[in-house]
Backbone bond lengths (Angstrom), bond angles and torsions (degrees), N, CA, C in turn:
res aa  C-N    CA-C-N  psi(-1)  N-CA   C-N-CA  omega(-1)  CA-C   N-CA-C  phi
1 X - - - 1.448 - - 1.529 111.48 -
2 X 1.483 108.91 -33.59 1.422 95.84 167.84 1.259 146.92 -98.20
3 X 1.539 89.11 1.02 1.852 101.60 143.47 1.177 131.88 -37.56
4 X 1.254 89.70 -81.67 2.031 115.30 151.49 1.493 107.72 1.29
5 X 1.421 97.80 -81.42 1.693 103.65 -165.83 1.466 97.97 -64.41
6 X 1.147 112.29 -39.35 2.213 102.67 -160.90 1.319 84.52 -69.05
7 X 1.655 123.16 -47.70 1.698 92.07 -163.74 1.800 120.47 -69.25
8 X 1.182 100.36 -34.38 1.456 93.91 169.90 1.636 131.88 -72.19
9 X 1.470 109.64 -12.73 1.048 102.06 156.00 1.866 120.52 -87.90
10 X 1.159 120.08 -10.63 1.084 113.13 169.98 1.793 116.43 -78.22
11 X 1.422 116.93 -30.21 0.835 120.32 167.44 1.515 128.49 -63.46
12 X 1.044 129.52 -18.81 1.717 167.48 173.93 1.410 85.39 -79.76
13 X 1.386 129.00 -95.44 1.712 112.54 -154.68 1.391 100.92 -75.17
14 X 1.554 135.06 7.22 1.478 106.06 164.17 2.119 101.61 -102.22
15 X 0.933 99.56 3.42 1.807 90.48 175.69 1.927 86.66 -94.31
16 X 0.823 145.18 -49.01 1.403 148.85 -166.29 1.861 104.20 -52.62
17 X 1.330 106.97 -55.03 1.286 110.25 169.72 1.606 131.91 -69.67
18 X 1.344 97.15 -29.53 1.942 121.29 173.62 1.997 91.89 -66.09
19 X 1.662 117.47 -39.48 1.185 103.65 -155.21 1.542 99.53 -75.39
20 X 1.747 111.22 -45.06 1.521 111.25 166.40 0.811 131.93 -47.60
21 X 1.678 132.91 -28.81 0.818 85.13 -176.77 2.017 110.19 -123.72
22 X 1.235 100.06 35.19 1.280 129.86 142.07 1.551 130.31 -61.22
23 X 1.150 108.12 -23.56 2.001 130.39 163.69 1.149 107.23 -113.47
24 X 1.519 108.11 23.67 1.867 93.81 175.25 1.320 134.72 71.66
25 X 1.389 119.39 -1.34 1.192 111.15 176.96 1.926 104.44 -114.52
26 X 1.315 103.30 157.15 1.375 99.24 -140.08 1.835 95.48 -101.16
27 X 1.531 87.45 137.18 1.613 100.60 -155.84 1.451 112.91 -67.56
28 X 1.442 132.51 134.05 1.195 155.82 -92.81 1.450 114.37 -2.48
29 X 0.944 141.18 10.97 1.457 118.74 173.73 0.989 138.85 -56.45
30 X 1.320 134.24 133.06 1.614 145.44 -172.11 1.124 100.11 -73.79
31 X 1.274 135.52 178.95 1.281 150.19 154.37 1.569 123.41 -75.70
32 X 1.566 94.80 -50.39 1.239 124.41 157.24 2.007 113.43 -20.24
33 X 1.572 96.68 -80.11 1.647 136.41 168.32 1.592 94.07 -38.02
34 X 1.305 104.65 -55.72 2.026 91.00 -158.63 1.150 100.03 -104.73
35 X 1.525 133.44 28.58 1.604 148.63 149.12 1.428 93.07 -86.94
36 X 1.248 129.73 -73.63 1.628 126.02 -147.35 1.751 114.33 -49.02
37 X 1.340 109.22 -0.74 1.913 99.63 163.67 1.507 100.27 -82.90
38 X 1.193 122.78 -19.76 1.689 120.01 -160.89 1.707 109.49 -89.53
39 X 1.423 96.09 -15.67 1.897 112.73 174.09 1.566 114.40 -59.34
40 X 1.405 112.87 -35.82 0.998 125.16 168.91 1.685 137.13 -19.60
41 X 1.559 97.70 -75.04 1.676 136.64 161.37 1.779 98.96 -88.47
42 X 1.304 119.26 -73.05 1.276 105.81 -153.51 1.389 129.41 -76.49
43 X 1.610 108.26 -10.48 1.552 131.95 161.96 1.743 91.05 94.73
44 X 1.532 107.89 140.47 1.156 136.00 175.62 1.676 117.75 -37.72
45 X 1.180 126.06 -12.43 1.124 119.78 165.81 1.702 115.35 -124.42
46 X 1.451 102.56 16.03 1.603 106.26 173.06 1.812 113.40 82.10
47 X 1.528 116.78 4.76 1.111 92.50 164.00 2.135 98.86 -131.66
48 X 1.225 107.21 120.49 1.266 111.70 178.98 0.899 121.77 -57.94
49 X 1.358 130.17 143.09 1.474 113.70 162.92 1.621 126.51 -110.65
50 X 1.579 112.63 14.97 1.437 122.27 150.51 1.554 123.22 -71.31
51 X 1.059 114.79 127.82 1.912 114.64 -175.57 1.525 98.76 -61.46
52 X 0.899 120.02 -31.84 2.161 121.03 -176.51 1.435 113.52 -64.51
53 X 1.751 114.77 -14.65 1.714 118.93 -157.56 1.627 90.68 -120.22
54 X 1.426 136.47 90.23 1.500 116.07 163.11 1.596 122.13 -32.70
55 X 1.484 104.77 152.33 1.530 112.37 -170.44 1.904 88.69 -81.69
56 X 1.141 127.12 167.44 1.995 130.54 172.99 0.996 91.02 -132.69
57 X 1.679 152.68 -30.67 1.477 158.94 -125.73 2.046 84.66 -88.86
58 X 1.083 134.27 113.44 1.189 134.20 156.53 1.966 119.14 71.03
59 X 1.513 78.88 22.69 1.794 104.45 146.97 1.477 115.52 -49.90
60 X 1.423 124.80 155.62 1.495 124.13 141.05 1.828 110.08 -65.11
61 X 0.951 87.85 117.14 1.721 100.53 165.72 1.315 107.37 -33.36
62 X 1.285 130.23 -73.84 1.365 123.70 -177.85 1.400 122.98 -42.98
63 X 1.505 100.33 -52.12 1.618 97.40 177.54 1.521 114.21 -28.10
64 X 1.441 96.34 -67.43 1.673 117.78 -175.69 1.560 101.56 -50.15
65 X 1.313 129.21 -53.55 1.544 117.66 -169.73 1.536 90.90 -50.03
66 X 1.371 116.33 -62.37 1.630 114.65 -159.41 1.156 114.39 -38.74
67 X 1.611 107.57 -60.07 1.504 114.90 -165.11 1.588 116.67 -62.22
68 X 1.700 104.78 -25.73 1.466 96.80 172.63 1.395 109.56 -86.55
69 X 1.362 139.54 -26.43 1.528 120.87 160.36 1.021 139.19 -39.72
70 X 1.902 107.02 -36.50 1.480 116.33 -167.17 1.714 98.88 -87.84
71 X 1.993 118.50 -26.08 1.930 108.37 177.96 1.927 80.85 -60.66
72 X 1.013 104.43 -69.20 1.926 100.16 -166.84 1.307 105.91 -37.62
73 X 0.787 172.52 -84.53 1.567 172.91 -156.59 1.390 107.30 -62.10
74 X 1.268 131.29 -37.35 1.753 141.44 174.42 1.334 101.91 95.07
75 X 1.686 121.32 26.85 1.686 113.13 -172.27 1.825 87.58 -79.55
76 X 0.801 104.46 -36.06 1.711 120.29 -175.60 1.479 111.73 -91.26
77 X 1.072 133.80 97.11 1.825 140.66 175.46 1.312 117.03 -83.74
78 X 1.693 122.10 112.59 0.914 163.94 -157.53 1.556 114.65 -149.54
79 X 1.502 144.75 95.65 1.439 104.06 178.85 1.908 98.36 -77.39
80 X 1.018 133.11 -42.50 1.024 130.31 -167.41 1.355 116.63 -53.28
81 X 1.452 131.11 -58.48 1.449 123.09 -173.52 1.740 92.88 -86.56
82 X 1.349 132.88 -14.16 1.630 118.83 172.77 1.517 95.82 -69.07
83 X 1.179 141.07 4.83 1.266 142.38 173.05 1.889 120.30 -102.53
84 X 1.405 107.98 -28.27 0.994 102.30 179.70 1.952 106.79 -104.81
85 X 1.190 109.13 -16.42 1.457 132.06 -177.69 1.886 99.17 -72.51
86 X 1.493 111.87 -26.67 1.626 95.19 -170.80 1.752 102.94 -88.70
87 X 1.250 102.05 -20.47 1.582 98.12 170.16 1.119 148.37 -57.72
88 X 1.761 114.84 -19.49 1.201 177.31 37.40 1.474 102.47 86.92
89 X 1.335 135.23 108.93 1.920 138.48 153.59 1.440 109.46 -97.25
90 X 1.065 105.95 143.24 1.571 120.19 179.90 1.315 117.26 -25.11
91 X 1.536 113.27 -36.93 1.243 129.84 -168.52 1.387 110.66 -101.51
92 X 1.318 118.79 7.68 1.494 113.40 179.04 2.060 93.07 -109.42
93 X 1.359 103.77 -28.52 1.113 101.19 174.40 1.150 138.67 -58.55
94 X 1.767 91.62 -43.77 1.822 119.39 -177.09 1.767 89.67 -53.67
95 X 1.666 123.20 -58.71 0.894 124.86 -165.42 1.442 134.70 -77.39
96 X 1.789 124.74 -0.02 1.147 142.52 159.38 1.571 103.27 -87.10
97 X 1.181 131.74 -31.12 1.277 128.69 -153.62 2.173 94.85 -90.98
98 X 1.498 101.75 -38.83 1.129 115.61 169.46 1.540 130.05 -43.00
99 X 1.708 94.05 -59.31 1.506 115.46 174.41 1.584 117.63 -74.43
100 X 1.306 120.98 -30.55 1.565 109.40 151.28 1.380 139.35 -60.74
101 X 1.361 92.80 -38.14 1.520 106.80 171.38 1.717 105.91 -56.15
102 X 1.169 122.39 -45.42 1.447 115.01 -169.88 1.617 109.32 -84.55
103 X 1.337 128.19 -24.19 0.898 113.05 157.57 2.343 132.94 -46.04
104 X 1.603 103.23 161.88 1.191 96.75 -179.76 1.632 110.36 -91.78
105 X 1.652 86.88 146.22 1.915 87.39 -156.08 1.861 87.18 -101.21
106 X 1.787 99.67 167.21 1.328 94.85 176.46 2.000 106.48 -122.32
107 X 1.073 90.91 33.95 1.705 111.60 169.30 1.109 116.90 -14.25
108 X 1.137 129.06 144.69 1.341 103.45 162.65 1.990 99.39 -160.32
109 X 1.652 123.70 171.21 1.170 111.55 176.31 1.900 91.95 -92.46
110 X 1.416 105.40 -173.93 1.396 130.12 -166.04 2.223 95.74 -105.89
111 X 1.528 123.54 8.28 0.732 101.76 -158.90 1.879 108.03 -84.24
112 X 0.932 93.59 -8.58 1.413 107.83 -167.08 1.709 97.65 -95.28
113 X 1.402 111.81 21.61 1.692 83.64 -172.56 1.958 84.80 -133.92
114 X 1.419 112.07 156.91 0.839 131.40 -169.62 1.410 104.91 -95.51
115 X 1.580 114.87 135.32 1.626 109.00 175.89 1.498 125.39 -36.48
116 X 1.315 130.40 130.26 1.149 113.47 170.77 1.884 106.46 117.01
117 X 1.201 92.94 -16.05 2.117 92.32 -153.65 1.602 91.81 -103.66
């Protein structure tokens, strides 16, 4: 009987991974995993705190899908993220653009800031 279960669960996480990465997104990867090049510039929880690195932490998802289609495509010029953006399947995108979005963002308006800052 407990064959049974291991084989069908083995059979289960290898069709799960065959399906990812059949949609491009790359089999087991976390979100987590295919965020940590973006920790870099944008800081480990997605909102930077250099003015040169946009914050992603509580983006619209879409935005983010877009903007990384268009560095991947070069509609958008970047050499740096058009470099990390071409590595990128639809489905790794859907799913970085996803996982920022749900993160908590540290947004903020410009009213409080003085020209110049």
């Amino acid at each position: 009987m407990n064959f049974i279960r291991f084989a069908a669960l083995a059979a289960g996480l290898f069709a799960i991974n065959a399906f990812a990465a059949e949609a491009g997104g790359a089999p087991g990867a976390t979100p987590a995993a295919l965020a940590a090049p973006c920790a870099a510039c944008h800081g480990a929880d997605g909102n930077s705190t250099a003015p040169i690195y946009p914050r992603l932490a509580g983006q619209y998802h879409d935005y983010l899908a877009q903007a990384l289609r268009e560095y991947r495509s070069g509609t958008r010029q970047n050499a740096i993220m058009a470099g990390f953006a071409k590595t990128l399947s639809d489905a790794d995108i859907n799913i970085l653009s996803r996982y920022f979005a749900a993160m908590p963002g540290k947004l903020d308006d410009l009213s409080h800031h003085e020209q110049g800052d």
